[in-house]
C-alpha positions as CSV (number, residue, x, y, z in Angstrom):
1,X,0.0,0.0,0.0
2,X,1.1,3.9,-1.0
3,X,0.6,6.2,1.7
4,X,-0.1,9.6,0.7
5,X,-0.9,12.9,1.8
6,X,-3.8,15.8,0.4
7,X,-2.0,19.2,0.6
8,X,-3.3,22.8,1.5
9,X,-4.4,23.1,-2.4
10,X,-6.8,20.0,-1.8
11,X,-4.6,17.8,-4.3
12,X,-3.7,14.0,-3.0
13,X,0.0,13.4,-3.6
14,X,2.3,10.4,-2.7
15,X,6.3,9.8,-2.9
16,X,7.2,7.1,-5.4
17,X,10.5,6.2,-6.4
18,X,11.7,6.1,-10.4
19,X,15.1,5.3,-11.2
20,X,16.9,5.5,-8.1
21,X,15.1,9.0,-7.1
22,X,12.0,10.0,-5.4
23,X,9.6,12.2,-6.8
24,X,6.2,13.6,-5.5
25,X,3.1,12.3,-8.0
26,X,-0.5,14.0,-8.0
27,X,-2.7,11.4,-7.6
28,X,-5.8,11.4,-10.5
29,X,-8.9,10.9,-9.3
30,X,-9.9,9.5,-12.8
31,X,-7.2,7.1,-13.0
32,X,-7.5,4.6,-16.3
33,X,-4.9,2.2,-14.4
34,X,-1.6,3.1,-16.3
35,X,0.9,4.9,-14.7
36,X,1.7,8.4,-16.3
37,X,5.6,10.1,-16.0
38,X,6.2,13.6,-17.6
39,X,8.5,13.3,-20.6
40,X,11.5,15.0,-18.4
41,X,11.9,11.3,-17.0
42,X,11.8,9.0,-19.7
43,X,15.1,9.1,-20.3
44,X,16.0,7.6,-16.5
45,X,13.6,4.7,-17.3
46,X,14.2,3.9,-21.1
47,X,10.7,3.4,-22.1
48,X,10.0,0.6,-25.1
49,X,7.7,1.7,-27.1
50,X,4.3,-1.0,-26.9
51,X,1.3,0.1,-28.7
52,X,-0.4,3.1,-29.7
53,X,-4.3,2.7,-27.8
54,X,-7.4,4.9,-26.3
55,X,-7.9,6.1,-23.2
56,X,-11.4,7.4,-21.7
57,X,-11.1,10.2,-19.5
58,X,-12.9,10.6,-16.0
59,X,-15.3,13.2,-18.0
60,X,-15.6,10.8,-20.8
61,X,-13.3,12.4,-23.1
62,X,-11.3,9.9,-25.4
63,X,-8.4,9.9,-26.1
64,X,-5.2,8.3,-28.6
65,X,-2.0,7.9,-27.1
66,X,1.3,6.1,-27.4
67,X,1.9,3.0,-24.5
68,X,5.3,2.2,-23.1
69,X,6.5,-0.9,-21.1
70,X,9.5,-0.2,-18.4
71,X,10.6,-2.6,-16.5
């Protein structure tokens, strides 16, 4: 289990560690079960490129966008 914390600005964050360094994550209340990292990071976790596929938003908004597997 990931403890967290909900900040002054009402947001939920938690601490989760990605390539030997922790950094603090908002927490998405509409979560589609993938795991999001800006762009800045991809280079620390050498994303493979898996499959381009649809996402439905929380407000039901889909969306196209590219998968990646790192291990």
């Amino acid at each position: 289990m990931i403890t967290g914390t909900v900040g002054k600005d009402g947001l939920p964050t938690v601490l989760l560690a990605v390539a030997g360094q922790t950094w603090r994550a908002t927490i998405d209340t509409g979560f589609n079960g993938d795991l999001e990292l800006s762009h800045h990071l991809a280079p620390l976790v050498n994303p493979r490129f898996f499959a381009r596929g649809r996402s439905i938003l929380a407000g039901g908004q889909s969306v196209e966008e590219d998968h990646y597997l790192v291990e």
